[in-house]
Phi, psi and omega in degrees: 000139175270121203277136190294123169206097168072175205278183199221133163260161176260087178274091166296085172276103193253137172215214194305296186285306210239163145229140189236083185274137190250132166256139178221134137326125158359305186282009197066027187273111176309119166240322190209112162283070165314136146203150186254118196289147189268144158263147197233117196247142174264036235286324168201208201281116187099335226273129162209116176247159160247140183304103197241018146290325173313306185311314175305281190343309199253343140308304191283328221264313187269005182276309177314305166313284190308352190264308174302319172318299192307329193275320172316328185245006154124017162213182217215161172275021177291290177326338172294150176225343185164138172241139204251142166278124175229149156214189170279147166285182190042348169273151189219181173214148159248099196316144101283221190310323186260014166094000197267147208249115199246358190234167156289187191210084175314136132331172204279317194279027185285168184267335210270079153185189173193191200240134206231018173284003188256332188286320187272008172068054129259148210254140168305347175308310200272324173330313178266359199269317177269005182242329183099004208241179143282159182320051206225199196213023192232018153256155167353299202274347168290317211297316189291309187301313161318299180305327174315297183301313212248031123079078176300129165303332175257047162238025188263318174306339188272150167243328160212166204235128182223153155282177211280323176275333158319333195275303176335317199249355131320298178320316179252016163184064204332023167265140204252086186218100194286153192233136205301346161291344195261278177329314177312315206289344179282339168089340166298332194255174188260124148315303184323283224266002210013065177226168187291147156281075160325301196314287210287310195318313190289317199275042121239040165095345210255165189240170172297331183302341191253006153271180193283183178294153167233087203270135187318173177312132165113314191276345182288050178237157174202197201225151224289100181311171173275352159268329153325296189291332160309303165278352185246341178082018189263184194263139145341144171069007180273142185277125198256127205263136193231110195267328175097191186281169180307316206268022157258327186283357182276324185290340167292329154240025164252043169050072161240134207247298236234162183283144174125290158317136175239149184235106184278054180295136179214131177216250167283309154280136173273137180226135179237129171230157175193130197288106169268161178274335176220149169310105161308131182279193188309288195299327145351292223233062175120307167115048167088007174314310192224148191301139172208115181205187186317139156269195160240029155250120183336171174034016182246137164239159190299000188351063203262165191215126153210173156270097185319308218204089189248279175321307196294341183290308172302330197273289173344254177355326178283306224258332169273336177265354197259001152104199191291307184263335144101357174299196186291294166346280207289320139358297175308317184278350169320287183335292190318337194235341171267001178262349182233060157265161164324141148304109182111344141089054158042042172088341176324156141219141170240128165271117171261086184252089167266326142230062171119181162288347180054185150337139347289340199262343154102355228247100175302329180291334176330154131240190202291149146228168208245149167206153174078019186262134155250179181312312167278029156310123178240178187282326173285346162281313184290340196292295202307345188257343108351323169279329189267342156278349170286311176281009177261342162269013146256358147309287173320309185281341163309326200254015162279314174313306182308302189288336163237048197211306181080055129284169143222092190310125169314326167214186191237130189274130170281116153202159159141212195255017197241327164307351191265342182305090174294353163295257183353303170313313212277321155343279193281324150319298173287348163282304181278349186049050189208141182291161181229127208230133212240072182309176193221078172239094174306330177246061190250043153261323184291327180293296181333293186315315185294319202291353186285308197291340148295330169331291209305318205234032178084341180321308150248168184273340194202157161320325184276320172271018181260342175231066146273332171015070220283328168277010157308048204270176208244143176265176190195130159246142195236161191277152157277095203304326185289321186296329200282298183293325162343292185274357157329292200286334197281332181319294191308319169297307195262348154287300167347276179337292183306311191289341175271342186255352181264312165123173208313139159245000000 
């Protein structure tokens, strides 16, 4: 048991799979994980919503959890100093009058939309200039506009409108208050300016009044009902934090402050990140090539990349290679065979576009292709060639970073659940040919979230002192001179390869 000392933050990560409440020390000392699986209903051909009776359900019911873990070890809910919210971005719900939830809550990936910026005679430039986002059709203001056109039965019903963690913290203090990292992700807000885009909000019929308040990093907070506090056991009045999106609040608790370190998150998806000081425009990072949009320390922005399908690309691959019965074993022995197949997988190559290209070129429709496979292929050579189409498209986006940032950091901080492989790692270490350092944090979008809400309410004085998170300590993959060298000659073919299969940048 750990023994009760000084305060305690509370993080709430709600995300694609799971929602996850952290309870943490200041220092960043792990007191307590709840976590509940997200529900997702397929309602029809494209269609994916999230349930979010489950969700109200399943927030209060792990805060309730998370209160007792905590009175087990010697605190009380006096000791919460604040609790802070991260969610996934581009989904939304719509209220009426009375705060009653009148819409479904699409997922970032439902299909039932499109990109409607040419409709409103914006030129991708200007798109990217106020918004920060890339070219794509999987924010917000496509998903209202599309339903709008094509005369959604609920979309008429609403009177106001939220993202998943704005609702989240409607749920728990009944004010409606949105955060600029979050807000970016709706394709609705001005980077620049960090307010809601009268322009963009109306082209989906809508005035800016019926969204939540939109408030500097920090200021979005309110305080806990008294009905809340009755079912969760937390105190009335505690400042509950609208924390923003998850994968800034993940960087903030790998201590990412300041410009110049890069972050490799990898889970169902790969995200490459790194901190800039002002919005990079269009032609900067490309001709709109990569997301740059609010962090969540004031006057800092995001610099992002990503790849739809990295874990899922390995999990596919497990579940077509590991064989009949498909367990743990055999899954392991997969491993066990893409680890002593050759370096370079005997000429295999996978370009892993499995649902697009991600980054740099954005192109969803793409898919993966196997190239070079014969017969004398075993599975653990295709597994292995597949690791080596990740890092060679994560190489490629480093040295995309490098050119528009001009750091090239000595090494890459690792995190999410993709990060525990170590084959993979040793992989991607000998590829960028740079060591790789690994906080050793399992929730660190749920950490991050807590540290805006000490943020928020003084608890540190800055952002530099909220991530010394002196129990944190970090794991280091060194490069392997022989794998390294292995792959040297071999690099150019195969970023060559992506870059002729991703298309024109």
């Amino acid at each position: 048991m750990i023994s009760a000392s000084g305060p305690v933050l509370i993080g709430v990560d709600i995300g694609t799979t799971n929602l996850k409440v952290v309870a943490i020390r200041p220092d960043g000392t792990t007191l307590s994980v709840v976590r509940r699986g997200m529900r997702i209903d397929h309602p029809g051909p494209g269609a994916a919503e999230f349930d979010l009776d489950q969700l109200e359900t399943d927030l209060v019911s792990s805060l309730g959890e998370t209160v007792e873990r905590l009175a087990s070890a010697g605190h009380t809910a006096a000791d919460i100093s604040a609790i802070g919210i991260c969610s996934i971005g581009e989904s939304f719900v719509g209220l009426d009058a009375e705060g009653r939830r009148v819409t479904p809550c699409p997922t970032w990936f439902d299909r039932r939309t499109a990109n409607l910026r040419s409709d409103w005679g914006l030129s991708a430039h200007d798109w990217y200039d106020r918004t920060g986002m890339v070219d794509d059709d999987i924010y917000t203001v496509h998903r209202l506009g599309y339903a709008r056109r094509t005369g959604a039965d609920w979309f008429g019903r609403a009177s106001r409108w939220a993202m998943v963690a704005d609702y989240a913290m409607w749920c728990l203090t009944g004010r409606l208050a949105s955060n600029p990292s979050l807000a970016a992700r709706s394709g609705l807000a001005d980077r620049r300016s960090g307010a809601w885009d009268a322009e963009l909000v109306r082209t989906t019929g809508l005035d800016p009044a019926v969204l939540p308040e939109l408030r500097p990093q920090g200021e979005g907070r309110a305080a806990l009902t008294a009905a809340v506090a009755s079912l969760t056991g937390l105190a009335a009045g505690t400042p509950v934090v609208n924390a923003g999106h998850d994968h800034p609040c993940a960087g903030l608790a790998c201590r990412m402050t300041d410009p110049g370190p890069v972050i490799d998150s990898t889970g169902t998806s790969e995200a490459l990140k790194t901190v800039v000081d002002r919005p990079l425009g269009y032609d900067e990072v490309g001709g709109g090539l990569y997301d740059c949009y609010p962090y969540v320390i004031p006057g800092r922005f995001i610099l992002s990349g990503h790849i739809p399908a990295s874990g899922a690309l390995l999990d596919w691959l497990e579940r077509l290679l590991a064989g009949p019965d498909g367990g743990r074993p055999a899954i392991d022995r997969l491993w066990q065979a893409a680890a002593e197949a050759p370096a370079g997988a005997d000429g295999v190559r996978v370009l892993p576009y499995l649902r697009g290209t991600g980054a740099p070129w954005n192109q969803r429709g793409r898919r993966a292709e196997i190239i070079g496979l014969g017969e004398e292929a075993s599975a653990g050579t295709l597994l292995r060639a597949a690791v080596e189409g990740l890092a060679a498209w994560l190489l490629l986006n480093l040295d995309r970073f490098a050119a528009i940032t001009g750091d090239r950091p000595a090494e890459l901080i690792l995190a999410g659940g993709g990060a525990r492989n170590a084959f993979v790692d040793a992989v991607k270490a000998a590829f960028i040919d740079r060591p790789l350092v690994m906080p050793m944090v399992d929730e660190a979008a749920g950490i991050g979230a807590a540290l805006v809400g000490g943020l928020a309410v003084g608890v540190f004085g800055d952002a530099a002192e909220a991530v010394r998170l002196g129990a944190i300590g970090t794991a280091r993959i060194d490069v392997d001179p022989a794998l390294a060298a292995t792959y040297a000659p071999l690099v150019p073919e195969l970023v060559g390869r992506l870059e002729r299969a991703g298309g024109p940048s």
